[in-house]
Structure formats: C-alpha cells, structure tokens
Biopython code that builds the backbone (N, CA, C, O; Angstrom):
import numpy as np
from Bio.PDB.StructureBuilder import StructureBuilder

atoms = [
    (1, "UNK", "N", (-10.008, 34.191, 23.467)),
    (1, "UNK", "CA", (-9.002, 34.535, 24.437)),
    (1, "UNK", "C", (-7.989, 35.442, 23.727)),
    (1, "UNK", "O", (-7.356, 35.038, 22.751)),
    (2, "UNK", "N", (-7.838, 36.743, 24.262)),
    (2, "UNK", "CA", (-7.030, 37.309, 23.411)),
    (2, "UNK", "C", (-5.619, 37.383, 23.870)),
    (2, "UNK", "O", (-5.217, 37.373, 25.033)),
    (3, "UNK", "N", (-4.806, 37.474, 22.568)),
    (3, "UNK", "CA", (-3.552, 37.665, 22.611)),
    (3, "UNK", "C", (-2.493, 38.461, 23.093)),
    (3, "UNK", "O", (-2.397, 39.643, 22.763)),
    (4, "UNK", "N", (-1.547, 37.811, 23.982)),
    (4, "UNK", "CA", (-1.115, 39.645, 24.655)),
    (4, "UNK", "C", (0.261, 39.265, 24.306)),
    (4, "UNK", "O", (0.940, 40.168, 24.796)),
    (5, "UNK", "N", (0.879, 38.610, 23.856)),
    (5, "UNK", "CA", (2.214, 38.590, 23.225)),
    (5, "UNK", "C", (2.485, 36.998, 22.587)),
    (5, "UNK", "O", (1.917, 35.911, 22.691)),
    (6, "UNK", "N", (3.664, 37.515, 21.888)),
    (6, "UNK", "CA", (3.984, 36.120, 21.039)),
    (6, "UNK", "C", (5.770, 36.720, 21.120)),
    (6, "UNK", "O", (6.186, 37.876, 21.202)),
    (7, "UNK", "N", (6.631, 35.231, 21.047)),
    (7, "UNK", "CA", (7.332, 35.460, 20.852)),
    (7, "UNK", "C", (7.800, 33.959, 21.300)),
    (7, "UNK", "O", (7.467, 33.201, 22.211)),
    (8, "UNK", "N", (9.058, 33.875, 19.843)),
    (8, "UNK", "CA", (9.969, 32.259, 19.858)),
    (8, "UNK", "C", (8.693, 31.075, 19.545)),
    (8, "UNK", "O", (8.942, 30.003, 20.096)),
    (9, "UNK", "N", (7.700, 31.088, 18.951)),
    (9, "UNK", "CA", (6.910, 30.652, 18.372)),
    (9, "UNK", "C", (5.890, 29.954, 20.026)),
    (9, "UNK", "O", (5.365, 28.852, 20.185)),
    (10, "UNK", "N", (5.949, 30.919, 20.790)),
    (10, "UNK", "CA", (5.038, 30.691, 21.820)),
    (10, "UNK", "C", (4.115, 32.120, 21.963)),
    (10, "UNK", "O", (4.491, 33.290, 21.878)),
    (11, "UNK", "N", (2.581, 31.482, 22.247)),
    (11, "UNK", "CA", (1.542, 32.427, 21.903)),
    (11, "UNK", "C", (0.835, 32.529, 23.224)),
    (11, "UNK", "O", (0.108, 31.641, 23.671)),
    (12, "UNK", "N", (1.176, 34.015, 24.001)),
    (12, "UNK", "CA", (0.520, 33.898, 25.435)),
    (12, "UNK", "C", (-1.111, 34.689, 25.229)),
    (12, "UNK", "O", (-1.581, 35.549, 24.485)),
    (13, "UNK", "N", (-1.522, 33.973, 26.167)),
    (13, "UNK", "CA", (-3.092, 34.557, 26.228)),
    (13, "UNK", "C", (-3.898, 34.730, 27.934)),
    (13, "UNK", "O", (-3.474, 34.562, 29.077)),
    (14, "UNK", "N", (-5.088, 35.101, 27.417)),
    (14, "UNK", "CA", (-5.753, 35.502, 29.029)),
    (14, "UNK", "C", (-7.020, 35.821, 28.931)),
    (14, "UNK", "O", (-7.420, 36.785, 28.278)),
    (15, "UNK", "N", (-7.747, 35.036, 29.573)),
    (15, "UNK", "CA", (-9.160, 35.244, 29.067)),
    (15, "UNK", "C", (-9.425, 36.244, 29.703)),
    (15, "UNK", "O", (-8.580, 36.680, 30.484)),
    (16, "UNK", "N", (-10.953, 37.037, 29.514)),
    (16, "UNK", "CA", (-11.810, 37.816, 29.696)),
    (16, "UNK", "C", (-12.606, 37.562, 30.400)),
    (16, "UNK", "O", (-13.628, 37.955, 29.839)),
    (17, "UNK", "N", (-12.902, 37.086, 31.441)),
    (17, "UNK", "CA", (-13.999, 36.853, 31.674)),
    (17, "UNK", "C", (-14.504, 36.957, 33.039)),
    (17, "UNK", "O", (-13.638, 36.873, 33.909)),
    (18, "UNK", "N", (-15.489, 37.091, 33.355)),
    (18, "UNK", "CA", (-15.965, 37.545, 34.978)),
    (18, "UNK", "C", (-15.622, 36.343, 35.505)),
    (18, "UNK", "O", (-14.646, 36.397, 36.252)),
    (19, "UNK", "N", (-16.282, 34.912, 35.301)),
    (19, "UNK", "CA", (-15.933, 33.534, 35.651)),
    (19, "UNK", "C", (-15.132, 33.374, 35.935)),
    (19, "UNK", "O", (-15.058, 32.846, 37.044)),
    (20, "UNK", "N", (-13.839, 33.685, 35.195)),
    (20, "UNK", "CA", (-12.568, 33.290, 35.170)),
    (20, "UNK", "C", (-11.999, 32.666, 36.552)),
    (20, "UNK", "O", (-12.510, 33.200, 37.537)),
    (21, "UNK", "N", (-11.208, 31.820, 36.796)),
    (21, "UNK", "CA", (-10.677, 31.481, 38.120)),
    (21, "UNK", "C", (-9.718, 32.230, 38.592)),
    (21, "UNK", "O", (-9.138, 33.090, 37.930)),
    (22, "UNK", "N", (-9.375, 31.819, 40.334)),
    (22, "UNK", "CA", (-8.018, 32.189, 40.497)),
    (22, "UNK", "C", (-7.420, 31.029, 40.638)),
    (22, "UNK", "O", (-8.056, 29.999, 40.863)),
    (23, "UNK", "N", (-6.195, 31.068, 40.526)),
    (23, "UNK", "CA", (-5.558, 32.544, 41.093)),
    (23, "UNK", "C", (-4.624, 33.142, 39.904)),
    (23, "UNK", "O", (-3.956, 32.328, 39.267)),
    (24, "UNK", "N", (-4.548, 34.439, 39.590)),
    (24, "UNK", "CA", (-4.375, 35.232, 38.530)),
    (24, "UNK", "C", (-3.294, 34.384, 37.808)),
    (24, "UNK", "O", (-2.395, 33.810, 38.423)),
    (25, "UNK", "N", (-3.454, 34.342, 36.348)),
    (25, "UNK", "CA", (-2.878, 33.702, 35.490)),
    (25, "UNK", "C", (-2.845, 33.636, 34.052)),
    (25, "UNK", "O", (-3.630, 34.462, 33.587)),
    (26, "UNK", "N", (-2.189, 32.917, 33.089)),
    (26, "UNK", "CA", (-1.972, 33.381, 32.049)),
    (26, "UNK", "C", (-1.815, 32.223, 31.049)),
    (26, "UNK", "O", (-2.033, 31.195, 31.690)),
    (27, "UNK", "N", (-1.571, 31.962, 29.933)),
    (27, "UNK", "CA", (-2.494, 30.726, 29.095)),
    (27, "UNK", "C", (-1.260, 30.757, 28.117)),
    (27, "UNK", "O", (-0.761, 31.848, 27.844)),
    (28, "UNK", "N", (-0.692, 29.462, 27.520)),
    (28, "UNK", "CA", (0.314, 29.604, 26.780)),
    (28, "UNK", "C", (0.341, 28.337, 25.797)),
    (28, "UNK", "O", (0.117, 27.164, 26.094)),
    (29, "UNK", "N", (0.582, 28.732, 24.888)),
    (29, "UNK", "CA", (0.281, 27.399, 23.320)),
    (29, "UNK", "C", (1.709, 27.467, 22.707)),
    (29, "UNK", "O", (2.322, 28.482, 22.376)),
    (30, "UNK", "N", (2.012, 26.483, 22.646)),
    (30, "UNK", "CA", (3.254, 26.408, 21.877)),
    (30, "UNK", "C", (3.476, 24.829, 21.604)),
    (30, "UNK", "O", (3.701, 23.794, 22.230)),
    (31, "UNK", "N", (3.246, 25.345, 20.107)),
    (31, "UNK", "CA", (2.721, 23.775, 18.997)),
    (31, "UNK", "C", (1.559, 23.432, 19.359)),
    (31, "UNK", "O", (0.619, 24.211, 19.519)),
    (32, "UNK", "N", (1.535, 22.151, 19.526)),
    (32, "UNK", "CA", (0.789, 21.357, 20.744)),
    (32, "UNK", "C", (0.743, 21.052, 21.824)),
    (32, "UNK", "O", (0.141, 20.130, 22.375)),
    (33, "UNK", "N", (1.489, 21.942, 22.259)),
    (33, "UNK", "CA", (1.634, 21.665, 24.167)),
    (33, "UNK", "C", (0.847, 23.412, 24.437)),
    (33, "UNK", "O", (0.881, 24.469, 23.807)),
    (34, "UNK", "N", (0.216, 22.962, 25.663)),
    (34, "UNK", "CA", (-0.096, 24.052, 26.599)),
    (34, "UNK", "C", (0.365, 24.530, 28.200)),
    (34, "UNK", "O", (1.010, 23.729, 28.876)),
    (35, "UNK", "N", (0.124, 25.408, 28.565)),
    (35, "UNK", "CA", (0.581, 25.683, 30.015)),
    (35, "UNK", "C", (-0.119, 26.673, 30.628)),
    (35, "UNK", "O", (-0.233, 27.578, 29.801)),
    (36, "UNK", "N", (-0.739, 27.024, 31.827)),
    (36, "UNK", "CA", (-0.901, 28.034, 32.662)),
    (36, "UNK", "C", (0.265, 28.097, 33.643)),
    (36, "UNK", "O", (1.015, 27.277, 34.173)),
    (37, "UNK", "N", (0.106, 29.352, 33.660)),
    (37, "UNK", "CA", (0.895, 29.937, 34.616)),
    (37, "UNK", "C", (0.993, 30.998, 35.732)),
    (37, "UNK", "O", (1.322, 32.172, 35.559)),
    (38, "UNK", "N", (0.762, 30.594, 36.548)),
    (38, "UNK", "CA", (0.416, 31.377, 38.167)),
    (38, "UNK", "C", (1.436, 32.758, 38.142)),
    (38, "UNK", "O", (2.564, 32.837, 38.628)),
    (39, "UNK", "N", (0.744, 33.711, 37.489)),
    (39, "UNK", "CA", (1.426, 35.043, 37.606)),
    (39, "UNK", "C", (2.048, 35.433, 38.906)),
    (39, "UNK", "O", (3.199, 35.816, 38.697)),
    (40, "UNK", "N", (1.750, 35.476, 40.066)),
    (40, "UNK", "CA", (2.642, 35.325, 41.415)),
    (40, "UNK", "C", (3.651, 34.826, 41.490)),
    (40, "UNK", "O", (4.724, 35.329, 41.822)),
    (41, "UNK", "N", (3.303, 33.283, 41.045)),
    (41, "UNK", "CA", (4.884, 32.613, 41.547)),
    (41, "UNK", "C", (5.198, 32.316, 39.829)),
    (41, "UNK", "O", (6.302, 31.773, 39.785)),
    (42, "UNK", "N", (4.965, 32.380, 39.245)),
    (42, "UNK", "CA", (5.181, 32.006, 37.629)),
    (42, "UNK", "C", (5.651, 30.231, 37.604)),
    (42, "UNK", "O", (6.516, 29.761, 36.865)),
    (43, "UNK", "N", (5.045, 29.663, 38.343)),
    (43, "UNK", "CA", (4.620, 28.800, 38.625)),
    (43, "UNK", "C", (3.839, 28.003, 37.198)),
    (43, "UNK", "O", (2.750, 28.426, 36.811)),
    (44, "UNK", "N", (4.332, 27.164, 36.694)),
    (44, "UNK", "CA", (2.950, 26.316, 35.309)),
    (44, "UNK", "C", (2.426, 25.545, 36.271)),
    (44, "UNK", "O", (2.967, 24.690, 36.973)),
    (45, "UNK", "N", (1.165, 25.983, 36.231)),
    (45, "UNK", "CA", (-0.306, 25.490, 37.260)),
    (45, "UNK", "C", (-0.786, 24.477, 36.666)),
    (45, "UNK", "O", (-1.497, 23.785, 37.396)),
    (46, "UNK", "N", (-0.617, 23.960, 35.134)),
    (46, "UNK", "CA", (-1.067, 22.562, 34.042)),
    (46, "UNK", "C", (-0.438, 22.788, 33.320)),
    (46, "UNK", "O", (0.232, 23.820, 33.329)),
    (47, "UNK", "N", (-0.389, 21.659, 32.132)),
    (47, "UNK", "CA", (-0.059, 21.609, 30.987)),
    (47, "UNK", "C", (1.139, 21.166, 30.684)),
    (47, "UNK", "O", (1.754, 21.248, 31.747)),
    (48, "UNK", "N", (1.813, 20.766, 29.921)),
    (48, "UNK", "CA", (2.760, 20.095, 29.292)),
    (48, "UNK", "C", (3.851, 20.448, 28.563)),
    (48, "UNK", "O", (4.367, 19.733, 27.704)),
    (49, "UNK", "N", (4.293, 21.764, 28.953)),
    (49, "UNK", "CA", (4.926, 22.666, 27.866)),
    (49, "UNK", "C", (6.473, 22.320, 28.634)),
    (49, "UNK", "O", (6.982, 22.492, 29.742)),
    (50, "UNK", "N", (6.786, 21.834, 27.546)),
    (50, "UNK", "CA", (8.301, 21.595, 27.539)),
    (50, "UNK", "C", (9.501, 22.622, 28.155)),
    (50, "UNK", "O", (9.404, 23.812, 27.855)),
    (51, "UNK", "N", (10.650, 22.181, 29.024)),
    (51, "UNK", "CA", (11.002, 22.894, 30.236)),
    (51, "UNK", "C", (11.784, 24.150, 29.593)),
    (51, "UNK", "O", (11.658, 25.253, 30.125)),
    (52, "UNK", "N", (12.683, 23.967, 28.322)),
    (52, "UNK", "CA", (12.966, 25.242, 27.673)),
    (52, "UNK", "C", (11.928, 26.715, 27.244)),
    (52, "UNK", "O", (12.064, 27.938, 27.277)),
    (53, "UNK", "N", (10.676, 25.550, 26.773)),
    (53, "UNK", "CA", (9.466, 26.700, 26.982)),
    (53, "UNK", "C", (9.125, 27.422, 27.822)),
    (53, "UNK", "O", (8.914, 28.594, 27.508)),
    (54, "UNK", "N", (8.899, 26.888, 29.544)),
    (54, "UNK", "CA", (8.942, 27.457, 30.572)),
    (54, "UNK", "C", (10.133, 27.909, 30.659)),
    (54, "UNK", "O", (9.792, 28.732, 31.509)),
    (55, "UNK", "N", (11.195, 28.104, 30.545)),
    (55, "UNK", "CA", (12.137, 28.510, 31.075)),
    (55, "UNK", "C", (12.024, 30.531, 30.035)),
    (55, "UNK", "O", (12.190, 31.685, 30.429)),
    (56, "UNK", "N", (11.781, 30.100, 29.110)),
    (56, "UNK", "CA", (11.539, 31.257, 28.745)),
    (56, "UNK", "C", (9.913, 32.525, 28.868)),
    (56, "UNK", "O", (9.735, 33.741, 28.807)),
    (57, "UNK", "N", (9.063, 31.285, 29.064)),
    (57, "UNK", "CA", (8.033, 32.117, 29.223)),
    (57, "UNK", "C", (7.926, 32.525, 30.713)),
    (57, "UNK", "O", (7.047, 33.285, 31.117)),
    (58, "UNK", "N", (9.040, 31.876, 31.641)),
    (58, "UNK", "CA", (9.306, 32.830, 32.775)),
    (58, "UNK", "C", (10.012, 34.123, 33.122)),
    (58, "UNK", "O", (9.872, 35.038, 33.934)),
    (59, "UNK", "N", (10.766, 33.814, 32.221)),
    (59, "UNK", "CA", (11.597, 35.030, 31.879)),
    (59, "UNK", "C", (10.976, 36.246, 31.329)),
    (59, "UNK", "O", (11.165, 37.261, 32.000)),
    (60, "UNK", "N", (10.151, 36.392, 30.062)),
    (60, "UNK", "CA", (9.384, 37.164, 30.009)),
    (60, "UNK", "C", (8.863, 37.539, 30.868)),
    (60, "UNK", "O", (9.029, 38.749, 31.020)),
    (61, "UNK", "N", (7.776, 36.707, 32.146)),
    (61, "UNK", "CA", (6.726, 37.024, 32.685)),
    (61, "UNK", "C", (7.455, 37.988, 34.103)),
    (61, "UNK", "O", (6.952, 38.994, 34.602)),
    (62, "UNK", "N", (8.629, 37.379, 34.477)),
    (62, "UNK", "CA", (8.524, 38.228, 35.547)),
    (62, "UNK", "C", (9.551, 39.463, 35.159)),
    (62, "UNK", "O", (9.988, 40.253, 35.996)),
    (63, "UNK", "N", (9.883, 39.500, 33.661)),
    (63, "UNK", "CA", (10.108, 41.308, 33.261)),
    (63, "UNK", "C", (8.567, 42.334, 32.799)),
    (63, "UNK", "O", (8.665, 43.503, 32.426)),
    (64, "UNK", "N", (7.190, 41.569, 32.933)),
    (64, "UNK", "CA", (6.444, 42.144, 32.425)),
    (64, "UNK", "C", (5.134, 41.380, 33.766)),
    (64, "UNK", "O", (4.015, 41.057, 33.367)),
    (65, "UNK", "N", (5.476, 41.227, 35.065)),
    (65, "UNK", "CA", (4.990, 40.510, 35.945)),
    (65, "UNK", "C", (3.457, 41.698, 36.090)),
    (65, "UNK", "O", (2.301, 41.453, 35.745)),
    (66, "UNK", "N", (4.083, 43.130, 36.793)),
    (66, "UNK", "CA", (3.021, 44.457, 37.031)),
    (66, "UNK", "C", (2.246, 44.305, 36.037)),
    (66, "UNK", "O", (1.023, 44.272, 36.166)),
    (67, "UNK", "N", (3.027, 44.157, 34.592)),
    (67, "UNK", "CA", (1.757, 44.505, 33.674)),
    (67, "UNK", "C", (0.343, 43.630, 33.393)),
    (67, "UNK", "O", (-0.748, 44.054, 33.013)),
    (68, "UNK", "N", (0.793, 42.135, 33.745)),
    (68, "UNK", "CA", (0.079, 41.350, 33.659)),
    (68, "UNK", "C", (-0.956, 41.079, 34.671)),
    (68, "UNK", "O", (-2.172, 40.990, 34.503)),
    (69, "UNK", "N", (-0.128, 40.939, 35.966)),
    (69, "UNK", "CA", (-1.038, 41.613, 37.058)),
    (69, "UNK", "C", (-2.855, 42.668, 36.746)),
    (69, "UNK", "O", (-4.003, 42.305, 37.000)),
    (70, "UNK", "N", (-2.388, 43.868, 36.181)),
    (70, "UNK", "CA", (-3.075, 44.779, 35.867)),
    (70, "UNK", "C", (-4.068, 44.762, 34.616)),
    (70, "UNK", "O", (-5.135, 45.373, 34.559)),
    (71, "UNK", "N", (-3.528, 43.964, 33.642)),
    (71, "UNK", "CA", (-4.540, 42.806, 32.913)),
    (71, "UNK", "C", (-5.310, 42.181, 33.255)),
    (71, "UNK", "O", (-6.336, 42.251, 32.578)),
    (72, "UNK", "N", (-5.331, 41.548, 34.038)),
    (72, "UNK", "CA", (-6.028, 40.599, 35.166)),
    (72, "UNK", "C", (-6.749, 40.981, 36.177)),
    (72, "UNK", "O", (-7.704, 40.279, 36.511)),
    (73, "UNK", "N", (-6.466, 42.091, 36.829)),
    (73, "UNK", "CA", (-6.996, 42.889, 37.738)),
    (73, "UNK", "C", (-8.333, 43.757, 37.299)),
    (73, "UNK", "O", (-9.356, 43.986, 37.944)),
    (74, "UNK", "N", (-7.837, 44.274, 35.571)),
    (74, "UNK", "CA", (-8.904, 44.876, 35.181)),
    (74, "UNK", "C", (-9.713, 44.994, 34.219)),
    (74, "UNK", "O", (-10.597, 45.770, 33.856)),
    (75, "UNK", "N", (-9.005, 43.641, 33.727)),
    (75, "UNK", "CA", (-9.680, 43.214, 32.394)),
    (75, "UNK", "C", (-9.407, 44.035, 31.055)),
    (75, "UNK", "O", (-9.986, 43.796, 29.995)),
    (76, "UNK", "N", (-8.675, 44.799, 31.194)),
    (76, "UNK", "CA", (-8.629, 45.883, 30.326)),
    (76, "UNK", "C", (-7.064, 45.130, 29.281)),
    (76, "UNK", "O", (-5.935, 44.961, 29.741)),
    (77, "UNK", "N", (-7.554, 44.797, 27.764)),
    (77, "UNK", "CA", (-6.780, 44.084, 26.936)),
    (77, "UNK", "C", (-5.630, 45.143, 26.405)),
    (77, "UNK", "O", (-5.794, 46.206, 25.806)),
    (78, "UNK", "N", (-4.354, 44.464, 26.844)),
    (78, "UNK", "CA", (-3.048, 45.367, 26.194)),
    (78, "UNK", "C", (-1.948, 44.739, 25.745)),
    (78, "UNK", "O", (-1.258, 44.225, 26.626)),
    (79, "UNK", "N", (-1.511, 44.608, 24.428)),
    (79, "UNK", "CA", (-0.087, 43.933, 24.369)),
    (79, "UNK", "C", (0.942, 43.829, 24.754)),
    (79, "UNK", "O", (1.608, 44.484, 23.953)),
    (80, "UNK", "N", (1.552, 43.457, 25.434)),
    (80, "UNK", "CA", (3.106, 43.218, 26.066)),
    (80, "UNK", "C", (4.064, 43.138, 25.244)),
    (80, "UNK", "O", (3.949, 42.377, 24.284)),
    (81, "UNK", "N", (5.289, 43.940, 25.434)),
    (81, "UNK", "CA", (6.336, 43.249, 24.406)),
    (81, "UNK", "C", (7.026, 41.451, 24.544)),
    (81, "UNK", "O", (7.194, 40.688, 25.495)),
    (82, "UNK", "N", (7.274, 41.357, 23.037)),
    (82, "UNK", "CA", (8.276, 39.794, 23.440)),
    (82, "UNK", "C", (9.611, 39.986, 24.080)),
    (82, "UNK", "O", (10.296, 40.945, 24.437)),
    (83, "UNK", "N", (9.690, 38.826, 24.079)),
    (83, "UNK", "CA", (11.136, 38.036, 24.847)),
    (83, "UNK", "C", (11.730, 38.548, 23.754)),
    (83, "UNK", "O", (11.308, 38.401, 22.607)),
    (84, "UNK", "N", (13.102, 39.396, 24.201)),
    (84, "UNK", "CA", (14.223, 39.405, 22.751)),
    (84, "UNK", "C", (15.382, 39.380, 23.307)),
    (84, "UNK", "O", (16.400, 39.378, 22.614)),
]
sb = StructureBuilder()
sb.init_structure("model")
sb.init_model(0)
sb.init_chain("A")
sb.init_seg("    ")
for serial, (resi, resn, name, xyz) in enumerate(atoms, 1):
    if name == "N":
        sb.init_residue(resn, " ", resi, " ")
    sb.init_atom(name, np.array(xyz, "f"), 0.0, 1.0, " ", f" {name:<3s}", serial, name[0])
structure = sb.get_structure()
C-alpha cells in the first residue's frame, strides 16, 4: 500500500487495487492504532485512532480532499504534502 503522506508521526496510505472497495478512501497508521477514512465526508469508516489523530488527519484531508479524490479515481500514485 503505498504511501502518500506522513506527517506528526501519522502514515497515510491507499491501496492500488482494482478490488478495492467503496466508497473512496484512505488508510492511516499511527503507532498501533489504525483508521479509514471516507474521503467524502472524512468520516473514520474503522479503526481506533485516537480523536486528536482524527482531528488532524481531517484537517489535512479536506485541504488536499481533490487530490485524493483523483488518486482514487485513477489509481495513479502521487505524494501529498503534510499537515504543517
């Protein structure tokens, strides 16, 4: 699953894959906790990631919402900048 940004010791990702489910979304590790997150509503769809974590990996997502979108849409792998 490759990497499309890191930042504040949280590591976002997004698979590749034809399989893949919907509805469009995005994969997040930080420590030992994980999270998806429903790129639409930035929504955490699972996982356990502690609410300061979400609070920031929302913030990122909906300043970089289009781009991720278009990741997803076309499979085509690109890095995003971090949260600063």
């Amino acid at each position: 699953m490759p990497v499309i940004s890191r930042f504040y010791g949280l590591i976002i990702k997004m698979y590749f894959q034809q399989a893949e489910h919907n509805p469009p979304h995005f994969h997040v590790v930080y420590g030992e906790y994980m999270g998806a997150f429903d790129i639409k509503t930035l929504e955490m769809i699972e996982g356990d990631l502690p609410s300061k974590a979400q609070s920031l990996v929302r913030e990122w997502a909906e300043k970089y919402k289009e781009e991720l979108l278009k990741i997803w849409n076309t499979q085509e792998f690109t890095q995003i900048p971090p949260l600063e």
